[in-house]
N, C-alpha and C positions, 0 to 999 in steps of 0.2 A: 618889419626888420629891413635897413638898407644892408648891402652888398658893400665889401670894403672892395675897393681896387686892388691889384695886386699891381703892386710897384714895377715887379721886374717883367712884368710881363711884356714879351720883344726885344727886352735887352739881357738875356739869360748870360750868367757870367760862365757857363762852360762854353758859347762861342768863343768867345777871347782865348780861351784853355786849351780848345780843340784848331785853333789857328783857320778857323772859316772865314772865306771871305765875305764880302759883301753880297755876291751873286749866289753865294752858298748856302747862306743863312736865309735870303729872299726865297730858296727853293724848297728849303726845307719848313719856314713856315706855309707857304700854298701848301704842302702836302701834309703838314700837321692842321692846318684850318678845311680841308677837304675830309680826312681821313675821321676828325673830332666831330663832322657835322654829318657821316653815312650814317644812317638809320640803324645799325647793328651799336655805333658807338652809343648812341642817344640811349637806347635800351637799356644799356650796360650801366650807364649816368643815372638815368631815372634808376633802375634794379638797388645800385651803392649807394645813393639818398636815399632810397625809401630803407633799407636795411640797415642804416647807421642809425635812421631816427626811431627805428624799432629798436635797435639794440640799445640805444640812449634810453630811453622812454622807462625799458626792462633795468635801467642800471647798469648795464655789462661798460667795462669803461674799454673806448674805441680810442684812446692817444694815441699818436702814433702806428696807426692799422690802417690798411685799407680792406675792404670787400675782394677776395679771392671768389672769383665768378666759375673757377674751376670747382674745390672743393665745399664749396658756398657755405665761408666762416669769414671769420676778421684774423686776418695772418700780419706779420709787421710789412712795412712799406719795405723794407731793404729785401724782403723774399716776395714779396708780392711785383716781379720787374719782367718782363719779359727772357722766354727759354728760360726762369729757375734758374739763372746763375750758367748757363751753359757756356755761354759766350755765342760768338759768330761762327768762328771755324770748328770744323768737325775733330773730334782729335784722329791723333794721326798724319795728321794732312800737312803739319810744319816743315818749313823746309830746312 
């Protein structure tokens, strides 16, 4: 089975949306290509491949889900994001 290319990869249209510059988006892939390749991320990668092709294999249908490595199910992609929706700032804290 080949691997299809993913088109957008490097040229993601939320840089354009988030007004990054050039130097910006340079810094932020080095630390998405560092942080994708630490051995805890790797784990995590192999864990949600092997678990999608078991859940396939059993039927369960995976559209639209990723692998929740917290409560280790298939949750939808839009709750499966980093803090659960919490955001960055703590509440309270607006000025």
């Amino acid at each position: 089975m080949t691997s299809r290319r993913n088109k957008k990869a490097g040229n993601h249209p939320s840089y354009k949306e988030r007004g990054m510059s050039k130097e910006s988006i340079a810094k932020k892939k080095a630390y998405d290509s560092e942080h994708s390749s630490s051995e805890s991320a790797k784990k995590k990668r192999v864990e949600a491949n092997k678990k999608r092709r078991e859940a396939q294999k059993s039927g369960e249908d995976t559209s639209g889900k990723d692998y929740d490595h917290k409560s280790n199910r298939f949750i939808s992609t839009k709750a499966n994001r980093g803090k659960k929706g919490e955001g960055n700032r703590k509440k309270g804290t607006r000025k």
